[in-house]
Backbone bond lengths (Angstrom), bond angles and torsions (degrees), N, CA, C in turn:
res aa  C-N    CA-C-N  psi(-1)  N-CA   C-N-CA  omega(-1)  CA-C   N-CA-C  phi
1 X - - - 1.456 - - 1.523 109.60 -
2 X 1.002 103.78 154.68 1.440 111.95 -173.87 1.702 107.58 -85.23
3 X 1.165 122.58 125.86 1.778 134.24 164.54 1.390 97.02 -83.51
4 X 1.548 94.65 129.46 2.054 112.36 141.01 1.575 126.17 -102.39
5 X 1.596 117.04 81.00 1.638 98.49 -162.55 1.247 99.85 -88.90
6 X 1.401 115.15 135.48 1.229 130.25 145.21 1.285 139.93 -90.59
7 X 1.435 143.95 178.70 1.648 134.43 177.87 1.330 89.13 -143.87
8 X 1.394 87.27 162.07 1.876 99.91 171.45 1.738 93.89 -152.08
9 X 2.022 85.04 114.25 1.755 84.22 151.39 0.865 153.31 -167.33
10 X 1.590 140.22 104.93 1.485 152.93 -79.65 2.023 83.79 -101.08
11 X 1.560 106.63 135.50 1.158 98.29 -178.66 1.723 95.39 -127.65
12 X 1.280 124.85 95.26 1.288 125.16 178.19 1.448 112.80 40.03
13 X 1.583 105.91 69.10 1.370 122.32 177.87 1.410 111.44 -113.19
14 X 1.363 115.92 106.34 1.694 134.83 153.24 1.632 124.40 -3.78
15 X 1.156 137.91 18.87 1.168 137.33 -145.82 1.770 101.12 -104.47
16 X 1.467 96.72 176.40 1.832 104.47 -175.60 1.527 98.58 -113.26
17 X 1.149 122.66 128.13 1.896 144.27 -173.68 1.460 101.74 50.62
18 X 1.307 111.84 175.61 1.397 132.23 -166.40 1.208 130.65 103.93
19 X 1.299 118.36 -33.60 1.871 131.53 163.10 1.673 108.38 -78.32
20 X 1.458 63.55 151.22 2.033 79.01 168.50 1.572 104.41 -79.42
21 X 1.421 114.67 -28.21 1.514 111.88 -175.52 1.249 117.29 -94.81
22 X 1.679 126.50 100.85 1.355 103.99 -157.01 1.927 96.05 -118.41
23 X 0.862 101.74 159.57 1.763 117.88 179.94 2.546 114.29 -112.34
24 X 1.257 72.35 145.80 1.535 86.88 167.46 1.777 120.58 -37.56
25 X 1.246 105.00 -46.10 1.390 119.87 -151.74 1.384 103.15 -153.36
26 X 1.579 103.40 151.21 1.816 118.75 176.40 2.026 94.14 -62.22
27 X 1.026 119.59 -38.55 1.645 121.75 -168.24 1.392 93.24 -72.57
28 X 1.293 134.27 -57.40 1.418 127.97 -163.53 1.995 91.00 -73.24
29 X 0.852 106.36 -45.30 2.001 84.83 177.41 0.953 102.97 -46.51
30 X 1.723 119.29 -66.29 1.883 109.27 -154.30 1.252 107.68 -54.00
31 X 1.724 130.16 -37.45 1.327 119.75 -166.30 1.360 100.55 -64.32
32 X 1.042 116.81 -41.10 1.823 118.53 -157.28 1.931 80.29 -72.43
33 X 1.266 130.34 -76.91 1.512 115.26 -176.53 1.347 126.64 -18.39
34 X 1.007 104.58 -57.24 1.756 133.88 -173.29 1.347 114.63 -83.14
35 X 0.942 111.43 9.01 1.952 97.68 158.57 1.137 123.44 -67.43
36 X 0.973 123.56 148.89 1.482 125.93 178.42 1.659 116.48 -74.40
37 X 1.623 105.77 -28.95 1.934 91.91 175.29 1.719 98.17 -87.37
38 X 1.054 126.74 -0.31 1.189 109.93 -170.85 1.538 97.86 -97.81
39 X 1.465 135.02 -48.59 1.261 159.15 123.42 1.715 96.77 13.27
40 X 1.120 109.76 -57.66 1.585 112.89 -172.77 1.647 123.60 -83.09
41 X 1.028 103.18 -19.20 1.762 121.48 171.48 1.827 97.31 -102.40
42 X 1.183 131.08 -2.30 1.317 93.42 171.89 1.577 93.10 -110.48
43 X 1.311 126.99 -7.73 1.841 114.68 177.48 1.968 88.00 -87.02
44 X 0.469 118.36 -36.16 1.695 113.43 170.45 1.455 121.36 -24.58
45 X 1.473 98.87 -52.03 1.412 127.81 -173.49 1.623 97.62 -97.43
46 X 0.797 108.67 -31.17 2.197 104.10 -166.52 1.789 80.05 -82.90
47 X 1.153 143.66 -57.71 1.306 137.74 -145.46 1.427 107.64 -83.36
48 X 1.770 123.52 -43.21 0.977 116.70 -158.60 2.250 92.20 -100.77
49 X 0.862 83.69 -53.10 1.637 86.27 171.46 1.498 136.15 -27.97
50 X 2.080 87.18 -78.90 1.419 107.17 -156.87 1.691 96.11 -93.04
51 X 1.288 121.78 -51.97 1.311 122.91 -168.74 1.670 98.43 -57.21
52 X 1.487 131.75 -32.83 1.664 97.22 -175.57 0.993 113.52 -87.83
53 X 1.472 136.58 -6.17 1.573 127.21 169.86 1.658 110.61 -71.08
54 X 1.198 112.59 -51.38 1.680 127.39 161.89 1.351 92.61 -34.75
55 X 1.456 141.56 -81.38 0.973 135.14 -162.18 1.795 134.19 -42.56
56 X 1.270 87.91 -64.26 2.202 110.21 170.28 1.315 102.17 -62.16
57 X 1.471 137.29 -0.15 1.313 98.21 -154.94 1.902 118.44 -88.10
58 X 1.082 111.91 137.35 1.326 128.64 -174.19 1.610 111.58 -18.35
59 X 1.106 102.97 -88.05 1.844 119.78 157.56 1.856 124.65 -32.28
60 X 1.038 108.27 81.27 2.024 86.49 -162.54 1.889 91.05 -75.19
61 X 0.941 122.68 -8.17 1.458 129.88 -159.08 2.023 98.78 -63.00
62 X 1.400 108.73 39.93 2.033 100.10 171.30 1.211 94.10 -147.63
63 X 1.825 80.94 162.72 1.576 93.00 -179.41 1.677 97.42 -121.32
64 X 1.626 110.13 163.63 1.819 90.60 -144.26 2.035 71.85 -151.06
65 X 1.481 107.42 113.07 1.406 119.55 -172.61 1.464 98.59 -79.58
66 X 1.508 143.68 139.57 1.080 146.11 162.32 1.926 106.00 -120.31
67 X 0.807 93.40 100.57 1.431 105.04 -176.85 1.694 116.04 -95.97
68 X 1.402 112.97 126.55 1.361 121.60 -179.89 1.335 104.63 -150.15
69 X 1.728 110.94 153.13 0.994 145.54 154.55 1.612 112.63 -12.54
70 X 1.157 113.55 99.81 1.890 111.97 170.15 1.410 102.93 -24.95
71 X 1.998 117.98 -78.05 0.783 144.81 -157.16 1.729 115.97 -76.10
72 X 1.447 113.65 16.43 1.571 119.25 173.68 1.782 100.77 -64.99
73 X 1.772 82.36 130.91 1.828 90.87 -173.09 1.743 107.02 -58.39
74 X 1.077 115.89 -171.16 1.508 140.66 132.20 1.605 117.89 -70.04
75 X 1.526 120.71 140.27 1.244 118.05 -25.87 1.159 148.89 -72.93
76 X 1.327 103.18 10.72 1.376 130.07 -163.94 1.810 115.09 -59.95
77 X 1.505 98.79 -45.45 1.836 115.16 -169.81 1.711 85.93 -67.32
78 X 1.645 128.20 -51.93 1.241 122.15 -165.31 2.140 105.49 -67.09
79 X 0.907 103.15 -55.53 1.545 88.78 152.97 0.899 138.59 -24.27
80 X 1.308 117.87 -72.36 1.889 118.42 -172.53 1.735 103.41 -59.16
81 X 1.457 108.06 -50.86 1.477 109.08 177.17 1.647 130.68 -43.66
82 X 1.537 72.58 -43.65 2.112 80.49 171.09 1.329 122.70 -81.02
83 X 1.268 117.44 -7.54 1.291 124.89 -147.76 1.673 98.71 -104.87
84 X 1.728 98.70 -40.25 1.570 97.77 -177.12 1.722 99.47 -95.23
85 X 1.643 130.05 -26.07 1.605 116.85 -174.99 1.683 119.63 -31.80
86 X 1.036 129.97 -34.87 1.361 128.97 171.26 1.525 121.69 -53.38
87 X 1.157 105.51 -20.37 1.327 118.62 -165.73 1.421 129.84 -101.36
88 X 1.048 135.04 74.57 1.381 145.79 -137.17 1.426 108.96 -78.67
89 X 1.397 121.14 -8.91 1.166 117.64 177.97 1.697 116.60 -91.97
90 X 1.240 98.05 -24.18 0.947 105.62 -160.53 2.176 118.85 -92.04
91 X 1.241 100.20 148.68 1.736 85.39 -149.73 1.718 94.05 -134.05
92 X 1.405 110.41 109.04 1.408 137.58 -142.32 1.589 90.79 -109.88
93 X 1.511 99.93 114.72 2.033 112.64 -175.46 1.356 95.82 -122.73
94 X 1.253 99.05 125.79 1.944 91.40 162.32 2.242 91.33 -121.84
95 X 1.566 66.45 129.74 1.982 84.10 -172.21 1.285 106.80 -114.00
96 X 1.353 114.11 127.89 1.572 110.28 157.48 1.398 131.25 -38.98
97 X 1.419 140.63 156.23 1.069 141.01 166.88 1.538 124.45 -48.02
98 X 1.252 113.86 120.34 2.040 124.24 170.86 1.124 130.01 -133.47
99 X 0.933 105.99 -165.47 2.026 110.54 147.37 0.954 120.95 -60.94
100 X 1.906 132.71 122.39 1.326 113.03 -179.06 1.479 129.13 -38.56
101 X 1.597 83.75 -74.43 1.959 105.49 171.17 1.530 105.37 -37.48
102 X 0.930 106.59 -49.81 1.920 87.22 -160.85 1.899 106.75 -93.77
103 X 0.925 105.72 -3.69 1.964 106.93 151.00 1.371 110.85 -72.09
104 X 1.376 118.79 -44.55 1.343 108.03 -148.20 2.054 89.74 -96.52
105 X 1.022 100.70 -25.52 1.653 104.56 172.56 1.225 95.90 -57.58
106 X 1.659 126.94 -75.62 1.328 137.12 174.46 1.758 101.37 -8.00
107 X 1.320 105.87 -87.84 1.676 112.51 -173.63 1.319 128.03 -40.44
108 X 1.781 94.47 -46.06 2.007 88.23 177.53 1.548 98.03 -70.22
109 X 1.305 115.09 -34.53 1.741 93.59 -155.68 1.858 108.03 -78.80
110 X 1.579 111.48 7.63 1.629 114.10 171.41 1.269 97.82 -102.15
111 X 1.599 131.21 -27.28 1.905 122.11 165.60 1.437 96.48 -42.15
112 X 1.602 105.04 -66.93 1.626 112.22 -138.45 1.782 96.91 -76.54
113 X 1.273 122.53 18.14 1.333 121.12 -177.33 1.532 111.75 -63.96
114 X 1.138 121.09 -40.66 1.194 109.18 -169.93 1.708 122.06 -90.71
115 X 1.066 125.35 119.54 1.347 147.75 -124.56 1.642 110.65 -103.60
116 X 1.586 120.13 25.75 1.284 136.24 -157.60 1.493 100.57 -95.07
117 X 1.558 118.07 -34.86 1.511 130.96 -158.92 1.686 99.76 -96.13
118 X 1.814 99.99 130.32 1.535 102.14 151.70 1.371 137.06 -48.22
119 X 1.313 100.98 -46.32 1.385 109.09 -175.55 1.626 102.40 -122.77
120 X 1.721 103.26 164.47 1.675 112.51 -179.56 1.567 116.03 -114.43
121 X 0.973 118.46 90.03 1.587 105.44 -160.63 1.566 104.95 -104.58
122 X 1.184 114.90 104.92 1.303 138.85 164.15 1.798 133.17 -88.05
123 X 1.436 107.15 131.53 1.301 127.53 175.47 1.524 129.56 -156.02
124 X 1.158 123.93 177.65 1.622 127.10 -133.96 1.158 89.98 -161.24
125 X 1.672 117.35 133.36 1.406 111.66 147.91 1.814 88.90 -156.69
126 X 1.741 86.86 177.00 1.817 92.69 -163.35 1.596 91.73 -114.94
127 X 1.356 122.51 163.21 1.592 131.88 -124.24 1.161 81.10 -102.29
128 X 1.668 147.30 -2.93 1.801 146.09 161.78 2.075 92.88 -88.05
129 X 1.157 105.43 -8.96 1.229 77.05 -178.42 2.004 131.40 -95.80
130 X 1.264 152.60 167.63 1.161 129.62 159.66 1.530 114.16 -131.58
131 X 1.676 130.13 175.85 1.046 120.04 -161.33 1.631 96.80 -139.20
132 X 0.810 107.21 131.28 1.881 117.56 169.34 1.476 106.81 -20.90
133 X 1.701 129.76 164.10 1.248 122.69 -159.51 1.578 88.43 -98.73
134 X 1.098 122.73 -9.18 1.584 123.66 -146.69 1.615 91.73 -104.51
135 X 1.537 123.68 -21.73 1.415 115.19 -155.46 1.255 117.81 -61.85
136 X 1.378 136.74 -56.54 1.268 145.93 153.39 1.631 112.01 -13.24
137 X 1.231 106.99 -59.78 1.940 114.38 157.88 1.155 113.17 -43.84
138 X 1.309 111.64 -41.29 1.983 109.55 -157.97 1.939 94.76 -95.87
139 X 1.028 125.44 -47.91 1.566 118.55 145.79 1.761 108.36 2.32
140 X 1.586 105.02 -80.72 1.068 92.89 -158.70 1.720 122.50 -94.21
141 X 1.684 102.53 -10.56 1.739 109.89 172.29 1.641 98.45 -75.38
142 X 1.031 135.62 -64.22 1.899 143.04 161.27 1.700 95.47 6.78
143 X 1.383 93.79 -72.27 1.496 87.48 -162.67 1.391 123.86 -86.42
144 X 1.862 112.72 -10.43 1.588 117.00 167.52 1.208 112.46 -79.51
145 X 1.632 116.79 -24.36 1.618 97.30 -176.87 2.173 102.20 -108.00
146 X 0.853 101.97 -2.65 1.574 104.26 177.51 1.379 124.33 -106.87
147 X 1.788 112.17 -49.99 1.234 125.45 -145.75 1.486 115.97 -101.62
148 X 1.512 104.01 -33.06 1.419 122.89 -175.91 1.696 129.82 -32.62
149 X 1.184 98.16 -59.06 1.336 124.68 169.30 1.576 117.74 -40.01
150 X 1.533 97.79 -63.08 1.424 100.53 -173.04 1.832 111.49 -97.43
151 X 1.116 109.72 12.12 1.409 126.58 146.74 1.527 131.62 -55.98
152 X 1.510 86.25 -39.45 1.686 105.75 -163.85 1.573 104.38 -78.78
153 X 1.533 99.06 -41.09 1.697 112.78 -175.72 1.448 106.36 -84.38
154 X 1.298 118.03 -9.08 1.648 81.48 -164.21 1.801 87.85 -142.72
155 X 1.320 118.75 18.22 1.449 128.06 -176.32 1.460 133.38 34.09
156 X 1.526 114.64 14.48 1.314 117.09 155.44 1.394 115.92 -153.82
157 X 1.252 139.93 168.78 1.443 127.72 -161.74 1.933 108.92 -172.84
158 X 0.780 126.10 139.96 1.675 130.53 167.90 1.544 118.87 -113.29
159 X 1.474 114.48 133.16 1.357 109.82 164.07 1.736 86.53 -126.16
160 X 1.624 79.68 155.11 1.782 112.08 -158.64 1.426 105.20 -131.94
161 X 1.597 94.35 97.29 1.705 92.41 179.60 1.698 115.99 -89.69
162 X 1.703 123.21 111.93 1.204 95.50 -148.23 1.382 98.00 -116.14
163 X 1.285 119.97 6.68 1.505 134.53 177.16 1.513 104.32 -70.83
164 X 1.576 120.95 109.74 1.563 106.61 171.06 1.919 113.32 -142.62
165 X 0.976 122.02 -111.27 1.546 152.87 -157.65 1.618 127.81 179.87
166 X 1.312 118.07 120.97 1.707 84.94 156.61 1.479 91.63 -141.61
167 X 1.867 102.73 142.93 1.091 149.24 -148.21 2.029 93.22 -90.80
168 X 1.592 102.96 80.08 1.672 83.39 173.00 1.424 131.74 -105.89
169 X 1.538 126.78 116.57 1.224 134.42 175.47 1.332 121.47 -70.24
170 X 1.311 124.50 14.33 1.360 123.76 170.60 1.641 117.21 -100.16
171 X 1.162 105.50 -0.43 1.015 104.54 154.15 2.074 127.09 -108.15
172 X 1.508 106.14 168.47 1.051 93.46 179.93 1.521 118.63 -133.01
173 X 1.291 117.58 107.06 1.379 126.11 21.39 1.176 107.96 -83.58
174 X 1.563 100.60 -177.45 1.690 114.39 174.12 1.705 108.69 -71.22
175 X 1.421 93.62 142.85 1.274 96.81 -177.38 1.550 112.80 -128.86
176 X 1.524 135.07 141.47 1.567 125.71 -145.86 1.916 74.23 -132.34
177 X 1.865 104.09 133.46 0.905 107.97 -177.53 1.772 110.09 -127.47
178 X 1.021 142.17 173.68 1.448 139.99 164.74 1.644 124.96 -95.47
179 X 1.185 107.93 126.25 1.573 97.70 -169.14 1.694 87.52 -135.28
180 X 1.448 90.31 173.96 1.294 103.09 162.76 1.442 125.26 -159.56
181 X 1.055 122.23 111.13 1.531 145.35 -151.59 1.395 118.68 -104.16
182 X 1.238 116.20 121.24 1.873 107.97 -172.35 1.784 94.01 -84.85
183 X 1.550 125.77 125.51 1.650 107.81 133.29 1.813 87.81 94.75
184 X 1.260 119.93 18.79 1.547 130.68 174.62 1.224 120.72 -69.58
185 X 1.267 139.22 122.86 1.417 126.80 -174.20 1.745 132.35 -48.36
186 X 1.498 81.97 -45.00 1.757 90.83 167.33 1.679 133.10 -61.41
187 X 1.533 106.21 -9.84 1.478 119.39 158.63 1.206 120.51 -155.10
188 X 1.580 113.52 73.26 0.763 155.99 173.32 1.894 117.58 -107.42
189 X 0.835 107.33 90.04 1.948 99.67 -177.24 2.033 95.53 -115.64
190 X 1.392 100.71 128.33 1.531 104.53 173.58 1.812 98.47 -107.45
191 X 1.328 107.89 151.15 1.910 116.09 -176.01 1.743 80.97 -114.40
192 X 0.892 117.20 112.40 1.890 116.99 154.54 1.151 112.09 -115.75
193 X 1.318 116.97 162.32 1.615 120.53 177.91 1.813 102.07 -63.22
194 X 1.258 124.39 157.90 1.292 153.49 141.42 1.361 117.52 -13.72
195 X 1.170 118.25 -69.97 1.473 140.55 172.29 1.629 118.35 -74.92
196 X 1.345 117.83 -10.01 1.242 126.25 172.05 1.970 113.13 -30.54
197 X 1.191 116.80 146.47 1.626 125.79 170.73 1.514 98.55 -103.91
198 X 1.723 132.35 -20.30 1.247 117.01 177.32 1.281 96.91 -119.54
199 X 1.808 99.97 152.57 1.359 105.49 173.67 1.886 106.13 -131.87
200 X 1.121 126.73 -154.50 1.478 142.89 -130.54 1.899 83.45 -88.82
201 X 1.526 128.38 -16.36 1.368 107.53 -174.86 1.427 112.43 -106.53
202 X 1.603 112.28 11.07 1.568 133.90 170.26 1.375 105.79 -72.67
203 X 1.330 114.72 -43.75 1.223 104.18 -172.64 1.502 125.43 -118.50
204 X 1.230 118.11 104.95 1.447 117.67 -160.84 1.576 117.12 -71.10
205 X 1.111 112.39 148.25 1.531 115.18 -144.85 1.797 94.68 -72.56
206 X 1.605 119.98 -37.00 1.569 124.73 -178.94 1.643 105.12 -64.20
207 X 1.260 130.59 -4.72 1.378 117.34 -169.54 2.018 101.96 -144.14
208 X 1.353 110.62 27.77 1.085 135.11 -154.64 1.717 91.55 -82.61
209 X 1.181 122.41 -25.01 1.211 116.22 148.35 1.275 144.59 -94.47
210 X 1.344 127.38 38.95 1.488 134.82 -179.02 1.696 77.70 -125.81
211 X 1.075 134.37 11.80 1.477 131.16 178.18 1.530 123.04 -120.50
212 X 1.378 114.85 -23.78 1.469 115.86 -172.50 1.510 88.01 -172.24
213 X 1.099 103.37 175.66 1.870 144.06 150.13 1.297 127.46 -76.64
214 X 1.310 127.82 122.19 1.807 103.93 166.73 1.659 93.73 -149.16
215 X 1.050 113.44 -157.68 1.684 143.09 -168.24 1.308 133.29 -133.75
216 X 1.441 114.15 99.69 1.647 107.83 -162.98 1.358 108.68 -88.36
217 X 1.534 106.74 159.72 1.735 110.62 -172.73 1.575 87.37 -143.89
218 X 1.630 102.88 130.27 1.792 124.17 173.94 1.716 95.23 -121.65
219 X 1.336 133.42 24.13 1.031 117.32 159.35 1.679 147.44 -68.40
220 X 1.353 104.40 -23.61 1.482 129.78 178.28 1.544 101.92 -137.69
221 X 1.465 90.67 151.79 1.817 94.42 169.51 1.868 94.65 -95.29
222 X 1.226 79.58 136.65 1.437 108.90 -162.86 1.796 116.75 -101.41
223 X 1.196 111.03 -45.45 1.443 132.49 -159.31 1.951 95.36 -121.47
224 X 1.927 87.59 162.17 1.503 94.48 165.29 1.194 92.44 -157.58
225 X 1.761 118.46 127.32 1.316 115.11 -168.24 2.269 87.34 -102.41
226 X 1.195 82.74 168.05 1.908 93.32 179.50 1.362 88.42 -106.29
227 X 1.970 124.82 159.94 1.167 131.16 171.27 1.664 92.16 -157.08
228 X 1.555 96.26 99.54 1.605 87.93 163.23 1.770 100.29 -165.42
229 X 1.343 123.01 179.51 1.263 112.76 -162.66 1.441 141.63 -42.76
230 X 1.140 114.44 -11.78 1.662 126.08 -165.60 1.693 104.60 -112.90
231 X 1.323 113.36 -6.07 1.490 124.90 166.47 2.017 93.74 -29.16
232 X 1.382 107.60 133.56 1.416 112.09 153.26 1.587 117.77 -78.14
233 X 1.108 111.76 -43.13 2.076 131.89 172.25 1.657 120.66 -112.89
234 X 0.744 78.86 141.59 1.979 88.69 174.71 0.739 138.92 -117.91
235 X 2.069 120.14 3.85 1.085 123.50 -126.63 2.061 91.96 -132.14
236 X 1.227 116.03 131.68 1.475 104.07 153.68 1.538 112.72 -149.69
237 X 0.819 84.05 -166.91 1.808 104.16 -151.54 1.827 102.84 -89.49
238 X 1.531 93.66 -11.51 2.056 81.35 176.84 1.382 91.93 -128.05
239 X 1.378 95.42 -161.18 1.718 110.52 -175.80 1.067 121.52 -129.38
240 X 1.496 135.35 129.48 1.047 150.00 147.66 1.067 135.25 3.89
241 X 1.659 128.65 90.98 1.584 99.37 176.33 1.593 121.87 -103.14
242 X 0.892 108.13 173.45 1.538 119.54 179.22 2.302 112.37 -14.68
243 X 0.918 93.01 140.39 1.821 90.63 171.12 1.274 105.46 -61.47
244 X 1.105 125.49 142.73 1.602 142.22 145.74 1.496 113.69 -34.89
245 X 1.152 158.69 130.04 1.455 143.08 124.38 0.990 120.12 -57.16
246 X 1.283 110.61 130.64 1.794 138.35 -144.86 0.884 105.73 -29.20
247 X 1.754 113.52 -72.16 1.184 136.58 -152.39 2.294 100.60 -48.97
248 X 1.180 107.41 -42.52 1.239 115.60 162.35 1.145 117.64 -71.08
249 X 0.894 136.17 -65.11 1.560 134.14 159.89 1.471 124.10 -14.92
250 X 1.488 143.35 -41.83 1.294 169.81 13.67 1.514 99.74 91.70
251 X 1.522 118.47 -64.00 0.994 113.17 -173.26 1.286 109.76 -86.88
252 X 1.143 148.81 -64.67 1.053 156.84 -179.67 1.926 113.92 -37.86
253 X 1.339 94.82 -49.41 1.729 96.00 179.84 1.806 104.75 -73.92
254 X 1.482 122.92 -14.91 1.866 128.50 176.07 1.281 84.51 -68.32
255 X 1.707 118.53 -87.10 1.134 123.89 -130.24 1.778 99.22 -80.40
256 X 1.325 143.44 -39.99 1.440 138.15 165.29 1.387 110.36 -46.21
257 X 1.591 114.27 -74.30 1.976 104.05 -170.30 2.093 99.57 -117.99
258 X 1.394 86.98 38.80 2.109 67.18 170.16 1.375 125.23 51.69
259 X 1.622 112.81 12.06 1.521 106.50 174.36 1.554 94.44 -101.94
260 X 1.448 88.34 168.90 1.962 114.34 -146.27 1.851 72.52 -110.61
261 X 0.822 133.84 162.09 1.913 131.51 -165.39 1.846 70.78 -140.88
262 X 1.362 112.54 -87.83 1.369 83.85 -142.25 1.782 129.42 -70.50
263 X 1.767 108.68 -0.03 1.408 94.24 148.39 1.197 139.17 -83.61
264 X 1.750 94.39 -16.64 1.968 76.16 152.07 1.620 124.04 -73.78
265 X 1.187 126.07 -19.30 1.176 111.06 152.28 1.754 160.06 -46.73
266 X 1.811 80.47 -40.67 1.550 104.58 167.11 1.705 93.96 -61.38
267 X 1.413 106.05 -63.65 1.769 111.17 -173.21 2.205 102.79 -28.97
268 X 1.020 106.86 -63.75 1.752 121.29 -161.07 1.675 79.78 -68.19
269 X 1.209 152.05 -13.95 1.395 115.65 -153.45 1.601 91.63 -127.46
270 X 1.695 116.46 -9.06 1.127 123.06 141.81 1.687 123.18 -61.71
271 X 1.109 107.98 -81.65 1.592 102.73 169.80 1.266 128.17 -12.95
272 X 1.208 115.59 -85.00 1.518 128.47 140.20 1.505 124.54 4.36
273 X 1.237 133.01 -56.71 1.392 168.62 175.67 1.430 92.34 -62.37
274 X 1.041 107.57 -116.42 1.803 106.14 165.88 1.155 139.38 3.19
275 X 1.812 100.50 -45.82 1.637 110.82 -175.73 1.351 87.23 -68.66
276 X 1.532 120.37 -78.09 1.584 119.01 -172.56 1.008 121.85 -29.47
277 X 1.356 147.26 -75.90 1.326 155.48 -158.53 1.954 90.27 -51.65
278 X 1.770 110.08 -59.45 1.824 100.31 173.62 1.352 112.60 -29.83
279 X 1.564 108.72 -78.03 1.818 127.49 158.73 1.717 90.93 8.30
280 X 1.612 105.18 -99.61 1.157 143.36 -149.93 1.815 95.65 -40.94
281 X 0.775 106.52 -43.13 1.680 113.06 -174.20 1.284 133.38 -83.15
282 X 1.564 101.53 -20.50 1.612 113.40 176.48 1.658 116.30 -82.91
């Protein structure tokens, strides 16, 4: 059967509910969005992170929604634009302010409009996060050699990649650890029909079973969650193991999602640097 994968992923977009961090007013969000140090740690993470796994990935066959704020200032709007143009998969919205859910419903259900694909394979990740180079591949073998079947009978299905990393900058240095998470957003892939009225923000990834069936896979690390101050949640469902030593660390974050570890490091130990010396002066 034929796959349509899509992505969805919210890049400091203005919207009403859906965060854990919520504000008074549409004005008190954008400011809190729109700061500039906060502004600067999340392209940190979208550039060095998310864009090189997006980039390598095996499969070029998705289309990968990046959704932003109509009203994202300068220089920020000229950023994101330049930052993703190379990237052909990837499909850059700046939306006015709404309802979360029903913007981001809005968008997948005008991706998934065109009506060529058997199946709808939908996923989500947030702009600190990255995904294995292979995932987009494993998308579509997941469900020919596992999923198919019970696709057919029961018309919707999840595979849950829950084997990953998360990448934490709160410490110093950064330290990249192994976790493993049942039902996590970052490997998380839903198959829905084509014609579907709900898509990937109907069903929240913690209750993802009072909604469907799917099939978990701990074979590869799959996912890389981000952990550093501007996190909206902190919270998951497994535990932590021990840090990597570097030299592994290094390797594992090249050869899985194409991120360079220790210039993102130099990047965090710059930042960092900066803040103090501000600190130091006020």
């Amino acid at each position: 059967m034929k796959i349509q994968v899509i992505g969805l992923c919210r890049f400091s977009v203005p919207v009403e509910g859906g965060f854990q961090i919520e504000h008074g007013t549409l004005a008190d969000r954008r400011a809190f969005l729109y700061a500039p140090e906060r502004l600067e740690q999340r392209f940190l993470w979208f550039e060095q992170v998310f864009l090189p796994s997006i980039r390598k990935q095996t499969d070029p066959d998705f289309r990968l929604i990046v959704l932003a704020g109509a009203d994202l200032p300068e220089p920020w709007r000229s950023r994101l634009s330049d930052g993703t143009a190379d990237v052909p998969q990837i499909d850059l919205q700046f939306r006015s302010p709404g309802n979360h859910r029903d913007l981001c419903r809005w968008v997948m259900a005008e991706a998934a409009s065109v009506r060529s694909a058997d199946v709808l394979a939908e996923f989500r990740l947030d702009d600190d996060d990255a995904v294995a180079l292979n995932y987009i591949r494993r998308i579509r073998d997941d469900f020919r050699d596992c999923l198919a079947g019970y696709y057919r009978a029961k018309g919707r299905v999840f595979a849950d990649q829950s084997r990953g990393v998360v990448l934490d900058a709160r410490t110093d240095p950064v330290a990249v650890r192994p976790v493993a998470v049942p039902h996590w957003t970052p490997g998380l892939t839903l198959y829905l029909p084509p014609e579907t009225d709900s898509h990937i923000m109907d069903f929240p990834h913690h209750r993802i079973l009072h909604s469907m069936s799917g099939m978990n896979f701990q074979d590869e690390v799959m996912y890389l969650r981000g952990r550093h101050t501007t996190n909206d949640s902190d919270g998951w469902g497994g535990q932590l193991g021990e840090p990597f030593a570097e030299a592994r660390a290094t390797d594992v974050l090249r050869r899985r999602f194409g991120i360079d570890l220790p210039r993102f490091a130099r990047t965090c130990a710059a930042i960092r640097g900066a803040r103090g010396a501000v600190s130091r002066h006020r």
